[in-house]
C-alpha positions in Angstrom: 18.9 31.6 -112.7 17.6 34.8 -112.8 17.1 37.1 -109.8 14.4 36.2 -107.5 11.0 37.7 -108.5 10.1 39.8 -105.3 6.9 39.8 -102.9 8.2 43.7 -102.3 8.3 44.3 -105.9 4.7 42.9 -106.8 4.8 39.7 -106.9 2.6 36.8 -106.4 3.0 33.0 -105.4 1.4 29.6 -105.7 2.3 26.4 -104.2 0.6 23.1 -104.9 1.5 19.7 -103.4 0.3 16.8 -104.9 -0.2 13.2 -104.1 1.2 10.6 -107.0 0.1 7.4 -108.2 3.9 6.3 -107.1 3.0 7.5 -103.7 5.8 10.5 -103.4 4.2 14.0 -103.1 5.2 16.4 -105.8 6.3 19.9 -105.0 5.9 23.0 -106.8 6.0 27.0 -106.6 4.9 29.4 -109.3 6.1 32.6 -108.5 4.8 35.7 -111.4 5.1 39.2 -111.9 2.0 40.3 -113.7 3.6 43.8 -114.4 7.0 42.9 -115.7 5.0 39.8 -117.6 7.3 37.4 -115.7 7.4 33.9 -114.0 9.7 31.5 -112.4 9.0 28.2 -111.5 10.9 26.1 -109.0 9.9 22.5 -108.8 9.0 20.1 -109.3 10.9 18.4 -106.2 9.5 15.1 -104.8 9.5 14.4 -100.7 7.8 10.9 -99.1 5.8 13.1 -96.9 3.0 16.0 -97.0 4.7 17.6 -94.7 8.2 17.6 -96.1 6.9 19.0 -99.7 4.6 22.0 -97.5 8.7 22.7 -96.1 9.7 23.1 -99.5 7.0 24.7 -100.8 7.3 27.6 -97.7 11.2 28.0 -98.1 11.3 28.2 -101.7 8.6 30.6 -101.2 10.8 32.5 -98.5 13.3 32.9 -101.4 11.0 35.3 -102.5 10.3 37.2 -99.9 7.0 35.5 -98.6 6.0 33.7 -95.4 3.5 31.4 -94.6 0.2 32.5 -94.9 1.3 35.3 -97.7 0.1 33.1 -100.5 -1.6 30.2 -101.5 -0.5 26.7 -101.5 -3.5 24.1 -103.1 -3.0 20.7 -101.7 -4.6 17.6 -104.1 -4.8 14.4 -102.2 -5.0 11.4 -104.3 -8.6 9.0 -104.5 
């Protein structure tokens, strides 16, 4: 994998967690550079808990140089 894309150097993250039909909660992180025209994606990864794929979400983010609160994470709960 390439080098991190950096909160310091510009970048921006997403997170979403999601609910399946299966019952598992999906994890995943979006992490882009709009000025270099680059992404990096990490995830999908798949946790029996909320809570467990919000971890995730926050230390993959961390990998990047952001902390909680730094960027957004959308959370879909299932009908």
């Amino acid at each position: 994998m390439a080098d991190p894309l950096l909160k310091a150097h510009g970048a921006i993250a997403n997170g979403t967690v999601s609910h399946d039909d299966d019952g598992r909660w999906r994890a995943f992180l979006l992490v882009r550079d709009f000025g270099k025209d680059l992404e990096q994606k990490r995830g999908p990864e798949f946790f029996n808990s909320k809570d467990r794929a919000l971890e995730w979400v926050y230390r993959q983010a961390g990998h990047h140089g952001f902390r909680m609160g730094e960027f957004d994470v959308e959370i879909e709960e299932s009908d």
